[in-house]
N, C-alpha and C positions, 0 to 999 in steps of 0.2 A: 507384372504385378504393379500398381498403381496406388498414389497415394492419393487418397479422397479428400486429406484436406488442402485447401488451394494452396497455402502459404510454404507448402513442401514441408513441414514438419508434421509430428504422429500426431498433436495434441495442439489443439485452440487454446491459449492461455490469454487471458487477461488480468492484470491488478491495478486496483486502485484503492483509493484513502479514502475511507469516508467519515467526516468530521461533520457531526450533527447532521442537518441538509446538505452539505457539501460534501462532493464527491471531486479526487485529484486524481487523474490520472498519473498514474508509476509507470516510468521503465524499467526500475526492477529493485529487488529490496534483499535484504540481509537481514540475520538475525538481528541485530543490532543498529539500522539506517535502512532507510528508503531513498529514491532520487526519483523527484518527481519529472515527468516529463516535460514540463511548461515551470518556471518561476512561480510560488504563488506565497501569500502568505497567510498563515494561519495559529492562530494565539495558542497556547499550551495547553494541554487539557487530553481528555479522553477520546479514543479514533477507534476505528476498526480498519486492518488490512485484510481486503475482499479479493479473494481469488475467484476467478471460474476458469476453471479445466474441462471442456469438452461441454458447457454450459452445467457443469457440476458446478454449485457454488459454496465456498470456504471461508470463514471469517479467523479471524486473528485480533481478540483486542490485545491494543498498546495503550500508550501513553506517549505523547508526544509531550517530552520533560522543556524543550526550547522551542517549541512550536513550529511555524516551518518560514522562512523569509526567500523574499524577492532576491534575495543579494545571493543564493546560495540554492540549487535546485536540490539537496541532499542533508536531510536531518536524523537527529538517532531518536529509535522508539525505543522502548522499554515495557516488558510484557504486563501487563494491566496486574496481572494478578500478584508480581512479586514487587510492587508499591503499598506500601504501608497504607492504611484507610485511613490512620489519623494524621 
């Protein structure tokens, strides 16, 4: 019995960050922090964490509270909806 996908695991996963027209690619994320794959930096503000599983696609909005900096590949999100609007 053979696994169909090449990378030897059950399931095609990808995530990334996507902040307005920018898209980060993640290595992997937590409840509470993401770490992106490459350094990048990105002002604070509202994001979505984009899943696709098996080309199922997922969203997650956050809140990136300290945005995300070159000096550091891993920032913490905060779920969009339990920030105050005012």
């Amino acid at each position: 019995m053979g696994n169909a996908n090449p990378t030897g695991y059950s399931a095609a996963v990808r995530i990334w960050l996507r902040r307005g027209d920018r898209l980060v690619r993640l290595s992997h994320t937590c409840g509470s922090f993401v770490v992106a794959r490459e350094p990048v930096d990105l002002p604070p503000g509202d994001a979505e964490i984009v899943f696709t599983i098996d080309d199922e696609q997922f969203e997650r909005p956050v809140t990136l509270p300290n945005g995300m900096s070159t000096a550091t590949r891993e920032t913490t999100v905060s779920e969009r909806d339990s920030v105050a609007p005012f």
